[in-house]
C-alpha atoms as one frame of an Amber mdcrd trajectory, in Angstrom:
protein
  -8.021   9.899   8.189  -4.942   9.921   5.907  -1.776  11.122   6.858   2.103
  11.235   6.006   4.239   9.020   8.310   7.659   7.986   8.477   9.163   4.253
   8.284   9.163   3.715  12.207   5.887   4.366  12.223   5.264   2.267   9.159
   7.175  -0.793  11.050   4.958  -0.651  14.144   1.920  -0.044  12.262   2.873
  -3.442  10.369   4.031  -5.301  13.350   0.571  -4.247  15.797  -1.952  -3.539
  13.733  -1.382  -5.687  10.768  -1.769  -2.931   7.951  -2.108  -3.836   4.266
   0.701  -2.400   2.240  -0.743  -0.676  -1.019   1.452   0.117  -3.816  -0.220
   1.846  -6.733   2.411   2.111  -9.369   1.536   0.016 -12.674   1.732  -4.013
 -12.634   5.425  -4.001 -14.226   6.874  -1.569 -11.677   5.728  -3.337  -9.532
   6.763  -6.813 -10.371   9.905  -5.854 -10.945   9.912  -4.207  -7.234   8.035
  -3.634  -4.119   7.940  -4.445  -0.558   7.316  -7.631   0.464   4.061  -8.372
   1.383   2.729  -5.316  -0.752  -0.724  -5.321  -2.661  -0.551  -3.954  -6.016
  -3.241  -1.656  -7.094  -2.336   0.743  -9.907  -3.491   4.194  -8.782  -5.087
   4.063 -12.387  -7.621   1.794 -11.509  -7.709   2.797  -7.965 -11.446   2.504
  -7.341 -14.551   1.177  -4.992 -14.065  -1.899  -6.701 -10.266  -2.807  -6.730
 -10.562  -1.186  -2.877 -13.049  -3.787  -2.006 -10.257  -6.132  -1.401  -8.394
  -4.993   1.406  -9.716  -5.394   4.948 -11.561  -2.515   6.081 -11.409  -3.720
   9.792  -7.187  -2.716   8.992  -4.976   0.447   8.727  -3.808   0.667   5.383
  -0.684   1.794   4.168  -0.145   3.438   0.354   2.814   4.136  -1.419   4.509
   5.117  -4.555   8.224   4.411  -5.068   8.770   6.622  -8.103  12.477   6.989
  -9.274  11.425  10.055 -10.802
């Protein structure tokens, strides 16, 4: 079920349960930063198809950094 959580809870989610970091700004954003180890997915083409690669068996973790 989603929910908001805070960056200790991020880090321990990372470090025990090996969740998948999703970033879904657009491909340049995100090349030109993200956090390491992040999957890029642009929210654009967010879909059952570009979703199909992440490990359903793991938490995952989504996140826009927007300097807006």
């Amino acid at each position: 079920m989603p929910h908001d959580i805070d960056i200790e809870e991020i880090r321990e989610v990372l470090a025990r349960e090996g969740a998948q970091l999703v970033e879904v700004l657009p491909n340049k954003e995100y090349e030109e930063e993200h956090l390491p180890g992040a999957i890029n997915i642009p929210l654009k083409s967010l879909d059952e198809n570009s979703a199909a690669q992440l490990n359903r068996d793991a938490p995952v973790i989504v996140y826009c950094h927007d300097y807006q």
